[in-house]
Each structure stands twice: as structure tokens, then as C-alpha cells.
N, C-alpha and C positions, 0 to 999 in steps of 0.2 A: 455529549457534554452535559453534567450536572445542573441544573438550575435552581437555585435554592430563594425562596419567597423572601421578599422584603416583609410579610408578613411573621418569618420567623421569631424564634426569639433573640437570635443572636444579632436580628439589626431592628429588633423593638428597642422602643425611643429611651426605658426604663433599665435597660440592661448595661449595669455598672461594670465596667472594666477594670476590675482588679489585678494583680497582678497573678493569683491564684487559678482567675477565669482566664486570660491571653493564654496561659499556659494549657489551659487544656483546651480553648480556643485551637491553638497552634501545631496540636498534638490531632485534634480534630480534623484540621484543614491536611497536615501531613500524611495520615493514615487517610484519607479520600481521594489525595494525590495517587496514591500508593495502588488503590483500591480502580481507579480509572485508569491509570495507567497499566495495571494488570489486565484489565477487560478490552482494550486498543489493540490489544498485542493479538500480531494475527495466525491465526493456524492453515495448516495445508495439507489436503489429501489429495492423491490423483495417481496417477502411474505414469512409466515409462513407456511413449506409445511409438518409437521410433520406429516400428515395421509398418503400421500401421499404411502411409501412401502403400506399399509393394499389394498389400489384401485388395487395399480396395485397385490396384492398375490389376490385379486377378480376378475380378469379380468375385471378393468374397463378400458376401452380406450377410448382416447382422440382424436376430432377432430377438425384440425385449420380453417383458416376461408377460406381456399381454399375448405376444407370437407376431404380434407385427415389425415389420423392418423398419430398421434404423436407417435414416436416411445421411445424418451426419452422426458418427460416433463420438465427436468433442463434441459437442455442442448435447450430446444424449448426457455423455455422461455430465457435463455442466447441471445442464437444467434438471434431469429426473435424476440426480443422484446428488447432484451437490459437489460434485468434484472441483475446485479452483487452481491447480496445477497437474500439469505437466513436462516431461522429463523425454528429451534426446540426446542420442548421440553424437556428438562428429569425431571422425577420423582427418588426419592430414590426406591422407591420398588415397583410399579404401581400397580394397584388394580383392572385395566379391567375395573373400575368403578366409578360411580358420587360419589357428597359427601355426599349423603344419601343413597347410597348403590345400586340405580340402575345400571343394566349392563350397559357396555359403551365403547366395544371396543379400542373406539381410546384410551383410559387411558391404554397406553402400550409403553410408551418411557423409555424403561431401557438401560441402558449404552450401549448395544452390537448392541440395534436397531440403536442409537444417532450415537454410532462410522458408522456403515455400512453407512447411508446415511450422514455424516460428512465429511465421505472419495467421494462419490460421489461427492458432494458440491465442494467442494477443487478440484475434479479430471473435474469437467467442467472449472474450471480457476474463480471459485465464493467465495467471502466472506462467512463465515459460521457465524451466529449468533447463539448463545447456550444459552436457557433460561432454567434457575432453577427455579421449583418451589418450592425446597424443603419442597415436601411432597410425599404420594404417590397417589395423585389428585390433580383436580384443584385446584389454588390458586388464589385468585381475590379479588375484594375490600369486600364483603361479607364473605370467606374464608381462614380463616390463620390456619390452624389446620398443626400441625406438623408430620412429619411422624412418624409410629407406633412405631418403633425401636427406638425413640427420645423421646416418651411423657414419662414426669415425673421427667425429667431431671433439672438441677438449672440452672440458665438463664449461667454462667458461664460454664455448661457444656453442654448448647445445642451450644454457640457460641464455642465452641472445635469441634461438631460435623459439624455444619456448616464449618468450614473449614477445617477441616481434608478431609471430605466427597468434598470440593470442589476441592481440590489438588488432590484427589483420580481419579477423575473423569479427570480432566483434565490432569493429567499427561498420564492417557490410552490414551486421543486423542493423544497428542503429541506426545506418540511412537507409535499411529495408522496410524499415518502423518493424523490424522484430526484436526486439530488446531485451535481453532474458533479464529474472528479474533475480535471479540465484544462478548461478555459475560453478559446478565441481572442477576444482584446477587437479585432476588427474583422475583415476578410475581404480577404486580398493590400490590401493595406492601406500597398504602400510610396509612393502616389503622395497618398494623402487619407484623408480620411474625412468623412464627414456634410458635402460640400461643400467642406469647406478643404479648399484643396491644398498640395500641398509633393511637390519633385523630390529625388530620392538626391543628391545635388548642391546646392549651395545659389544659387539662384536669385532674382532681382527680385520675382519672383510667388509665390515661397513664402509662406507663411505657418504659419513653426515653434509660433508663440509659441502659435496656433490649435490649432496639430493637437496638438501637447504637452498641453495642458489638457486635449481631447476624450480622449487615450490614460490620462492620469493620472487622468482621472473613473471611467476604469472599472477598469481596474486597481485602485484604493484600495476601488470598491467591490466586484469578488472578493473582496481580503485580509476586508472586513470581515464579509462574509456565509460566505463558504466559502475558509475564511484554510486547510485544507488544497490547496487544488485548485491546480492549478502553472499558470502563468497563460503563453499564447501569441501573441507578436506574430508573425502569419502573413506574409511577404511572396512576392514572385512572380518572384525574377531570382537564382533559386538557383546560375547558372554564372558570375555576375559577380561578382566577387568585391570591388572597388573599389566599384560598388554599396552591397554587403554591411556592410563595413566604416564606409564614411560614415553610412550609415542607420543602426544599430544603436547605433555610437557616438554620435549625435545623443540617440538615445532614452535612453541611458545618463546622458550629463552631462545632461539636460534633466530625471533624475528619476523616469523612467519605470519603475516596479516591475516586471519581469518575470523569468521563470524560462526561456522556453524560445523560440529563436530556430523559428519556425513555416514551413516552406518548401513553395512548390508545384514539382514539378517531372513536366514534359510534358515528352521530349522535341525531339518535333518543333516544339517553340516554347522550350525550353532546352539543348539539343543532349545532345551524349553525354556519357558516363556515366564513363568511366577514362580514364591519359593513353594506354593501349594503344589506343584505340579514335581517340584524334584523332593519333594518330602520324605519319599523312599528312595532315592538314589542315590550312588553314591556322588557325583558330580553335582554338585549344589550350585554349581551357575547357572544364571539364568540372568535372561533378558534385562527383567523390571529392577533386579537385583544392581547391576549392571549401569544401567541408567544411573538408578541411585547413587552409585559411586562415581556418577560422571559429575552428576548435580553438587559435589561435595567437593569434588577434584576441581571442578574448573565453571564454577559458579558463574562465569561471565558468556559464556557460550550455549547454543542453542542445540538440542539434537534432533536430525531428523532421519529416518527409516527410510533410507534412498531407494531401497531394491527391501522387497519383501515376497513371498510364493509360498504356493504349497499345492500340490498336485492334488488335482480330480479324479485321477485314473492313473493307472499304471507305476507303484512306488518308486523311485529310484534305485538305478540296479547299480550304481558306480559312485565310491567315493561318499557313502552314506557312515558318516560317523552318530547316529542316534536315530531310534527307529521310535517317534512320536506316538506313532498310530492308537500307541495305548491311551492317551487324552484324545486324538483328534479323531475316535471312532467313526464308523459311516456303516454301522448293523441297519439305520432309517433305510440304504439305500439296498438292502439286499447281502453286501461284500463290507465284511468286518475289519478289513486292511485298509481299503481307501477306496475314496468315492467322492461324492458333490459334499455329502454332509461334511465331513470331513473338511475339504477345503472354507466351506461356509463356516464351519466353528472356529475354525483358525483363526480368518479375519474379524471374529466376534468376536472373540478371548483378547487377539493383539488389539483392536479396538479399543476397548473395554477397559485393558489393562493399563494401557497408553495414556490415553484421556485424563484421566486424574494428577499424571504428573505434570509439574510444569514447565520443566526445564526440555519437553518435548512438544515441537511445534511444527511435526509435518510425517505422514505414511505418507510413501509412494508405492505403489504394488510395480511389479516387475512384470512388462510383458503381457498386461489384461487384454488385450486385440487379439492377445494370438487365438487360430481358427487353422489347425490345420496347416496344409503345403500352401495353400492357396487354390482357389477354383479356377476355372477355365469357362466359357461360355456356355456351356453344356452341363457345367456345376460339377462336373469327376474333379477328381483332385490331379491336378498334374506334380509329380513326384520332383520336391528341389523348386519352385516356386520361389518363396521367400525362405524357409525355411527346410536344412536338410535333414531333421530328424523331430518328432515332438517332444516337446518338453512337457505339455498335458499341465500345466500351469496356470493356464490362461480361464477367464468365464465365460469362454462360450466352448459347446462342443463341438470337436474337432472335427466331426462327421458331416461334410455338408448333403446338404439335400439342394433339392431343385428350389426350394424358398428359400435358403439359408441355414446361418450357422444360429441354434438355438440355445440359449442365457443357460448358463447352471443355474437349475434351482433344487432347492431340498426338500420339492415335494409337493402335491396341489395345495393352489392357494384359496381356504375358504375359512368361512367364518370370520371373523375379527382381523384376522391376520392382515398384514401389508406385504407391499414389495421388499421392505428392507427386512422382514422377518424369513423370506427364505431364499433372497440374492445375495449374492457380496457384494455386489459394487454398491450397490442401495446402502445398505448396512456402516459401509466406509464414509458416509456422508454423515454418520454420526459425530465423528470426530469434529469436524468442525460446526455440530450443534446443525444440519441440515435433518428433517424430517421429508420423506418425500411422501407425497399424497399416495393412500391407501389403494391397493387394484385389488377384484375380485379373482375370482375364478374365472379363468376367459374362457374353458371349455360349459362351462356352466350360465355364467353371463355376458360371453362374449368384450370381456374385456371391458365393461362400463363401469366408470369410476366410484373409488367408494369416497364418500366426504366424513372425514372424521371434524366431532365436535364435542364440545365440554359443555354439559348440562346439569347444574348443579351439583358443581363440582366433579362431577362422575363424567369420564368418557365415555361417546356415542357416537356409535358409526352408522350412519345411512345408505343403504345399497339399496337401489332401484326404488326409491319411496320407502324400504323397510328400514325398521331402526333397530340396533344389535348392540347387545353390550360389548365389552373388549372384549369377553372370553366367548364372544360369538352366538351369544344365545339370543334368542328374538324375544323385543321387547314387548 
């Protein structure tokens, strides 16, 4: 809150109240309104950690960029990174499995998993996001299949079960005191849900009137169970902007309560990210671009970056529509295709470019826990664990050792540098204005903290007694 001196001048004893001064008096008080009320408004960084319980029921551990183990990984990334949300799944009845019938571990988020690490989320002092995909598997732009217990049903009584089955669910969190505080009512969700389909576009084969009722059942029952929690329609074509605009406007006049435009973005299946980056191509969309026209279209909604990635290793061999590599080089790491650099510039650039606008008010990274199959007691990997193949997305490496899985980093850390200048996840705590305290070289000083400080006006870092300019030179 603002506090303004009775010594000012605007309530000294002399100050005549004309009708010329009320007015810009009042023009004064409105733009300060304006001005606080923009600074209240809150931001969110974190990721989707829903495998996370299967790692750790493996013995997978975690090491930061000091090399010591994480003992809790919410509560790490909270404190040393700045994270304030987090993002799960549930499924109606989970199936252990893909959507052609491969085993698949991590398809195991049923209500009792969601509550237990729901209540964790909430008990580190974090935002809980609660995504539905209402089915008992993935649901994605390619996948709307309805759960088992639902097919067959008249679009009338699948939008019964959608929100009966929504209220169900959430009212257990809220007598489990897990209370999410944002809610996605379905999963990239701009092609269908529970079987009805509908295109960005309006199409013979659509069926609006369908998918509208299904969106409106659950929405209505958010507001009514957890009428704080800001509600998100997720979709999956974040650089198309014509897309964007048709879809959302649909849901808009058709009814559809929501607070927060919900978007995945991969690049190498949604291409780049600013218009510097597509300057030479022929495909001029992009991200920031993108946004922009969401800010112009529907000025009353919020966006946030639900699902975000970019691999450390190994490119994607399937369904790659745009090969980045040529901005998110990784030559630092040896391999000029992809690497750690690589993934760590990603989330700097998306960072970076984010930030500034304001109609975006949350990254979530996609999947940052992951580590591999999972360990076994003996630390080998056992094959199919949690998960049955790598996605190499994640920041730690997937290689464990008998200590653990160790932080990507982009390189030793010395001189000036800190942890957010060569980790991601650090680096992501910038978004919502977190600085996290500086670390050395831990092979060189064993991980002993560096204290940064502002000394006439100039930055100065002290490590071990010694003082260092930011660009690491000794004072």
C-alpha cells in the first residue's frame, strides 16, 4: 500500500482547491490506482511435477548445482529458485497406459495420488494447478477419447458427468486442504474433448453445441466448489494466431466462464519465439507475436505458458515441424545440434521475452523432475519405472550414478557468475523478479556461498572473504 505524508503538498493547509487542481488531483489519484493495482497483480513460474512421487517411490535423487542432494524437490525449487506453482494431472480411472495400449507408468494420477502431493504443494507455501484431462489417458490435440465409464453416453449426459465428476474431485481436495488455486477444465483441448470434436474453424463435423456444454459443465462447477481458483482453457497452437482468435471467441459468445487463455508451447512443433528470430524465414509466426494479438483480441484474459520444453540431448526424431537449433545452439557444450546450452538459452530467451508483456502472468516448464526410468536401490536404472522411453527434456541428467541425478548446467561456475546464470530452473525465477543467492565453483570452493552486494552503486560479490567485481575480476 502507498502511503502518502500529511506533510505533502496536496494536504498542506495552503493548497487551494480549484477546480483546475481536483482535476488533476483526480487524474493523479486514478493513474496511482492504475499503477498499484498493476504491481498486486501476481505472476507464476513452476512446472508440471506430476511423476514426480513414482522418482522419488524409485530412489531417484537429485543433485543441485553445488552437487549436493536435494532432499525435497518442491520445497528446493520454492526456496533456491523461486518457483511459486505447480501443475498436475488427473485422470478419471488411469490405465498405467498410452492411448494405444502401451505400458506407461506415469498414467497413474488418480484422485488419492493428486490429493497427497496437492497437500504437499500447498504445505511448501505454492500455488497448486490441477489439470483434467478427463479421460483415463493422455488427452492432447490428437486425443480426446473419453473415459471408459463415459463412452456412449448423449452429449447431455456426458456434460452431467463432466461436472458432477468435477465437483467430486475438487471438493475432496478442499476437505483434504488441497485446494488448487488455478484449474485447466480439459488438456490442449482446442480440437475436442470427451469424444466431441470441433476444429478452430468451423466445420460440417464440428459439433459446438457439444463441446460448449462439456466446457460449461466444468467451468460452472470450479466457480461453485472453488469459486476463488482462476479457471484455464488450455489449447495447443500457440504461433497461430487466426487459430487463436476464432477458438476463444467461440468460447466467449457461447458462454464459457473462464479467466485464463491456457497455451502449450514446444518449439520444434510451434516454432520460434520473437520476430528477430524469424527475420529470415519464411513463417513469420511466432510466440511474442502471438501473444500480442491475444493482448488485442481479448484484452480481458490472462496468458499462461502451461507446458513449455526443450531437449538437452538427443533432438526429436518424430513429428518435428521446425528445427530451432539454429538460435538455441549448444557449440559451449562440444555438440552444435543440442545440448545443456541449448536448453538453458531456451528458457532465457522465453524468459526474457515473456517478462516484459503484460497480458502474461505465468511459465510452467513441462516435466522438469524427469531423471531417467527411475533408479532401483543399487542406483541401475530399471527399464519402464515411471517412464517408458526419454524425453531428455527434463534438468537433471538422465544418467544416474550411485549419488544421483546431476542439474544441467552450462558450464563451470566461477568468477562472478551465479546459479541462475548457468541453470534453468534458477534463471526461471526471474520471471517473477526472484534473485537467488550467488554459488561458487563447488569443485574449486566446495560449494561456499557467494554474497552479492551493492557498493556505491556498483555490484560486489564476496567469496570466501574476497571481493570480485560482476565480471569476476578481484577487487
Amino acid at each position: 500500500m502507498l502511503h502518502i505524508s500529511k506533510k505533502s503538498s496536496i494536504f498542506a493547509p495552503k493548497y487551494v482547491q480549484t477546480p483546475k487542481n481536483m482535476k488533476k488531483l483526480s487524474l493523479f489519484i486514478i493513474a496511482l490506482a492504475c499503477v498499484c493495482a498493476h504491481a498486486q497483480e501476481t505472476r507464476y513460474i513452476g512446472g508440471d511435477i506430476s511423476a514426480l512421487p513414482l522418482y522419488e517411490q524409485h530412489n531417484s535423487a537429485y543433485k543441485d548445482a553445488y552437487g549436493k542432494n536435494i532432499s525435497d524437490l518442491i520445497t528446493w525449487f520454492v526456496q533456491d529458485c523461486g518457483w511459486n506453482t505447480f501443475r498436475v494431472r488427473i485422470f478419471v480411472n488411469p490405465t498405467r497406459a498410452d492411448q494405444d495400449g502401451t505400458a506407461n507408468p506415469s498414467v497413474c494420477q488418480d484422485l488419492a495420488y493428486v490429493t497427497a502431493l496437492g497437500q504437499r504443494i500447498k504445505a511448501a507455501g505454492a500455488n497448486f494447478m490441477l489439470d483434467f484431462h478427463y479421460s483415463d489417458t493422455w488427452v492432447d490435440a490428437t486425443h480426446i477419447q473419453a473415459p471408459a465409464a463415459w463412452k456412449g453416453k448423449s452429449e447431455e449426459a456426458m456434460a452431467d458427468s463432466v461436472g458432477a465428476y468435477t465437483r467430486r474431485v475438487l471438493t475432496a481436495l478442499n476437505e483434504a486442504n488441497a485446494t488448487p488455486d488455478m484449474v485447466q477444465v480439459g488438456n490442449e483441448i482446442m480440437y475436442g474433448l470427451c469424444g466431441i470434436k470441433v476444429k478452430p474453424y468451423e466445420d460440417a463435423s464440428s459439433n459446438w453445441t457439444g463441446y460448449l456444454g462439456l466446457l460449461k459443465a466444468g467451468c460452472n462447477a470450479v466457480r461453485e466448489v472453488c469459486p476463488e481458483a482462476r479457471i484455464i482453457i488450455h489449447t495447443d497452437r500457440p504461433t497461430n494466431s487466426g487459430y487463436n482468435a476464432y477458438y476463444y471467441n467461440k468460447l466467449i459468445n457461447g458462454g464459457v466462464d473462464f479467466d485464463v487463455i491456457g497455451l502449450s508451447y514446444y518449439p520444434f512443433w510451434h516454432g520460434y519465439l520473437t520476430d528477430a528470430q524469424v527475420a529470415n524465414k519464411t513463417d513469420k509466426n511466432n510466440l511474442v507475436k502471438a501473444i500480442n494479438r491475444l493482448a488485442t483480441d481479448f484484452p480481458e484474459k490472462k496468458v499462461h505458458i502451461v507446458e513449455c520444453a526443450y531437449n538437452f540431448q538427443y533432438w526429436p526424431s518424430k513429428g518435428v515441424n521446425y528445427d530451432t537449433r539454429d538460435v538455441w545452439t549448444c557449440a559451449a557444450d562440444g555438440n552444435t545440434s543440442i545440448g545443456i546450452s541449448g536448453q538453458y538459452n531456451f528458457v532465457k530467451d522465453l524468459v526474457d521475452a515473456l517478462k516484459p508483456l503484460e497480458n502474461v502472468e505465468g511459465i510452467s516448464y513441462w516435466f522438469p523432475e524427469e531423471a531417467g526410468n527411475g533408479d532401483d536401490t543399487n542406483w541401475n536404472t530399471s527399464k519402464g519405472t515411471v517412464i517408458v522411453s526419454w524425453q531428455n527434456r527434463g534438468f537433471w541428467n538422465e544418467n544416474a550414478t550411485q549419488s544421483g541425478h546431476a542439474i544441467n548446467r552450462t558450464g563451470q561456475i566461477t568468477g562472478g557468475k551465479t546459479a541462475a546464470d548457468v541453470c534453468a530452473p534458477y534463471y526461471m525465477g526471474k520471471f517473477v523478479g526472484f534473485e537467488p543467492q550467488g554459488i561458487t565453483n563447488p569443485s574449486a570452493n566446495e560449494g561456499v556461498r557467494t554474497v552479492k552486494m551493492f557498493r556505491n552503486g556498483q555490484l560486489v560479490i564476496e567469496r570466501n572473504g574476497i571481493l570480485y567485481s560482476s565480471d569476476g575480476k578481484k577487487l
